[in-house]
C-alpha positions in Angstrom: 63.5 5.7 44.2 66.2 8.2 42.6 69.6 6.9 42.1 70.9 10.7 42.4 69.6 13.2 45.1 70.6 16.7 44.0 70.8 19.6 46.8 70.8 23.2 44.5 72.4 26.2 46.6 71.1 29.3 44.9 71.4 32.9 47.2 69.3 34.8 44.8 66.3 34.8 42.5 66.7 30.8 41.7 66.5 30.8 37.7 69.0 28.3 36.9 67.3 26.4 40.3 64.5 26.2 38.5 65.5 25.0 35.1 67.5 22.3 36.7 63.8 21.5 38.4 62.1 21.3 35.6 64.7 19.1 33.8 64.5 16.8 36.3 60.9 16.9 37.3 59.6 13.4 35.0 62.8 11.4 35.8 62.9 8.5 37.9 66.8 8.4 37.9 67.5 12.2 39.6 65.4 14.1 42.3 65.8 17.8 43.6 65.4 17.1 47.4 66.6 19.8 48.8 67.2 23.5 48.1 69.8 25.6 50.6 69.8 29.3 50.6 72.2 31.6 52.5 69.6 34.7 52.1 66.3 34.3 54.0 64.5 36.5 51.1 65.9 34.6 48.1 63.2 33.9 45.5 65.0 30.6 45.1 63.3 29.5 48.8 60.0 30.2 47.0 60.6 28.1 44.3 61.5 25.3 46.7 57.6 26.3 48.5 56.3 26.4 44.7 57.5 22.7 44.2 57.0 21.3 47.4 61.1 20.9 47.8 62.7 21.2 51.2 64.7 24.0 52.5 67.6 24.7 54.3 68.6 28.2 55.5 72.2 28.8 56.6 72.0 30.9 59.7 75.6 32.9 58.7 79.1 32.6 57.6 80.7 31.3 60.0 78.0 28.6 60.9 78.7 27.3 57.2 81.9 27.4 57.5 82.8 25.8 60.7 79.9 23.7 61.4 78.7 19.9 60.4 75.2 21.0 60.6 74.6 21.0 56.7 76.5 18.1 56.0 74.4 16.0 58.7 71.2 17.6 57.0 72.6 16.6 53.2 73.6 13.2 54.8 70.4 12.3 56.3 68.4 13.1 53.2 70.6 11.2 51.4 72.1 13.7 48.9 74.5 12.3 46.1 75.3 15.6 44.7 75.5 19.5 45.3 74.2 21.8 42.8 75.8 25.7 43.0 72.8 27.8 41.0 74.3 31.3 41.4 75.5 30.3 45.4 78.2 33.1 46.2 80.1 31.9 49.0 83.1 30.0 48.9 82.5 26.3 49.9 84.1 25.4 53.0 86.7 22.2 53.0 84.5 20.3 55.2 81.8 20.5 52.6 84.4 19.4 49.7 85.5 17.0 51.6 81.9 15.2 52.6 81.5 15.2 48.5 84.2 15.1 46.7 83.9 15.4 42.6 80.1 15.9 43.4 80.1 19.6 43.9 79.2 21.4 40.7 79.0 24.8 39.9 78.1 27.2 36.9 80.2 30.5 36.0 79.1 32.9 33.2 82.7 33.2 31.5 85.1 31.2 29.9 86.9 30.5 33.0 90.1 31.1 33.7 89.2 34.4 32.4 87.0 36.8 34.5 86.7 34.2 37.7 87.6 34.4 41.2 86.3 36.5 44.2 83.9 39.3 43.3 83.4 37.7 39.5 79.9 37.3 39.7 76.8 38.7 37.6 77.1 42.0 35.9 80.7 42.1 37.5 81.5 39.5 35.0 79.6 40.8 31.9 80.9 44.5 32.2 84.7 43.3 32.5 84.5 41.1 29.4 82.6 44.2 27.6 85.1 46.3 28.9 88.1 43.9 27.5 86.1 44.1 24.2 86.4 39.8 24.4 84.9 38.6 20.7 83.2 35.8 23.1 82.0 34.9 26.3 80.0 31.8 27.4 79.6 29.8 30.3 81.8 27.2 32.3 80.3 23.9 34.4 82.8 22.8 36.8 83.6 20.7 39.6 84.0 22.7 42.9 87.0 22.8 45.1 89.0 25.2 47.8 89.0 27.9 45.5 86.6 29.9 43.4 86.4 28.7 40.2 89.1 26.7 39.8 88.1 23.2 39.5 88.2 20.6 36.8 86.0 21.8 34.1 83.5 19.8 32.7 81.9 22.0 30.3 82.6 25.2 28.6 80.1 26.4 25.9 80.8 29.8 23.8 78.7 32.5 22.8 79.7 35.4 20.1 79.6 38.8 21.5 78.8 42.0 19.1 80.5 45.1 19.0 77.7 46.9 19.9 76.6 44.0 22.5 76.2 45.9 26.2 77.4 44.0 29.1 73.3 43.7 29.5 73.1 42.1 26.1 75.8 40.0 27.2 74.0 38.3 30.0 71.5 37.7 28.3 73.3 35.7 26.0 74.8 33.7 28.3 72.1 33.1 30.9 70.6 31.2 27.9 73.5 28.8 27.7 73.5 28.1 31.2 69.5 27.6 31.2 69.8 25.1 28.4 73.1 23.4 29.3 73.7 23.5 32.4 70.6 20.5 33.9 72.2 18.8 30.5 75.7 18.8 31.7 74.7 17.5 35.2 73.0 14.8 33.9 75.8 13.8 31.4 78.2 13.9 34.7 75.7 12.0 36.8 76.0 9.0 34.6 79.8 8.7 34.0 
């Protein structure tokens, strides 16, 4: 049996849900047990089908954010930890609280630069290309009432070219969080 039972919330195509996956996949120490989406078309909930993972669909917004219903679900399967894999809704206190310090999220800057509401994606690439920033990179964090501002746990830097698009740019730093992000879970998993 797994000491850790990792939940990933992903709303989009999963990529980052599926490195962590296949991380994990030979360890007796972590399991992926469930996978929550808040878009019913998400590649991410066919990733879950792919490896046999179960899936939770939040109905809407305010069903997140004012009901228990997830937090029984997470409870009875006997999650230890959240996982945010590109998940772009704020986390509601209710959540926090029902995991606190085990909420860990993934943000393709160098936080405090470029976060917050709306720093997403391609929203985050073209303002660091527009600032003409020498790097970018990627921040793991801890999650708490606000967007992107909890404890950081990792921050890993990439070199951007003058002639680097804000493409180019996510490119580079999808790589990072491919590589180190399942790494820095499991580093935090066994402090």
């Amino acid at each position: 049996m797994s000491n850790y039972k990792l939940c990933l919330f992903a709303s989009g195509r999963g990529s980052n849900a599926e490195k962590i996956i296949e991380y994990f996949d030979a360890s007796d120490q972590v399991s992926i047990d469930l996978i929550v989406s808040n878009k019913s078309k998400a590649k991410v909930l066919d990733l879950a089908k792919r490896h046999g993972i179960a899936e939770y669909l939040i109905a809407n917004k305010a069903t997140f954010s004012k009901s228990n219903s997830l937090i029984d679900t997470l409870k009875e399967k006997g999650i230890t930890h959240v996982i945010l894999a590109g998940f772009l809704w704020l986390i509601p206190s209710n959540l926090i609280a029902a995991y606190p310090d085990k909420i860990i999220n993934i943000h393709p800057a160098l936080l405090p630069k470029y976060g917050g509401k709306g720093m997403y994606g391609m929203n985050v690439h073209k303002a660091v290309k527009a600032n003409n920033e020498p790097q970018s990179g990627i921040t793991i964090h801890l999650v708490n009432e606000n967007y992107d501002e909890g404890k950081h746990l990792s921050q890993v830097r990439c070199e951007i070219d003058d002639n680097d698009s804000a493409e180019d740019i996510a490119k580079k730093v999808l790589a990072l969080e491919h590589f180190h992000y399942p790494r820095v879970i499991e580093g935090y998993l066994n402090t």
